[in-house]
N, C-alpha and C positions, 0 to 999 in steps of 0.2 A: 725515504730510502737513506741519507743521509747520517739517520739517526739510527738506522738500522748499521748501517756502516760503524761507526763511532761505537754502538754497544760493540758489537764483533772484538774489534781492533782493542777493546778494553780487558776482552776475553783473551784476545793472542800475548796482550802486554803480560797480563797475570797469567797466564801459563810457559810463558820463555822466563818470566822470572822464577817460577818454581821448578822449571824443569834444565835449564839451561839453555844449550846449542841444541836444537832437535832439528832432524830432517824435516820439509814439509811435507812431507806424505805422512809422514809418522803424527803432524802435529793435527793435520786435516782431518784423520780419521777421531781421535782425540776430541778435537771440538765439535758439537754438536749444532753446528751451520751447513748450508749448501757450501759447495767448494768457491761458486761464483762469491758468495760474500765474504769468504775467506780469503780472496783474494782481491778481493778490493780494498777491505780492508787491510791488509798486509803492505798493498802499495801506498796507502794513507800513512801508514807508521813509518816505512819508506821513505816517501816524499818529505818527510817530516823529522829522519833524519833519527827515528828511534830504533831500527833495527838494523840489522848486518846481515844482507846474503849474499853469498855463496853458493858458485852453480859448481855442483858435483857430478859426474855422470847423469847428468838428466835432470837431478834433483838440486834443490836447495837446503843447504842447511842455514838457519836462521838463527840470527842471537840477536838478544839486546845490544844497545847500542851502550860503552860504559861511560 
């Protein structure tokens, strides 16, 4: 699972770089994961200090960290 994680997070890093700030609902529907491992991995990138969110009405918007 871990390594399933770690792919994910490698997909969300390369897509906030191409795309910028996205909402994550916007970005969940976009990648092609269950939401559960898109949000695992999200809090790896997190915890880790590579991403920026932002709760907005409900949602997040997320960016790279620069």
């Amino acid at each position: 699972m871990i390594t399933e994680i770690g792919i994910a997070a490698g997909e969300i890093w390369h897509y906030l770089d191409a795309h910028g700030e996205v909402l994550f609902s916007e970005m969940a529907k976009r990648i092609d994961k269950p939401r559960d491992l898109i949000l695992m991995s999200l809090g790896w990138l997190a915890r880790e200090g590579h991403v920026v969110l932002v709760s907005i009405d409900g949602n997040y918007r997320i960016s790279l960290r620069k």
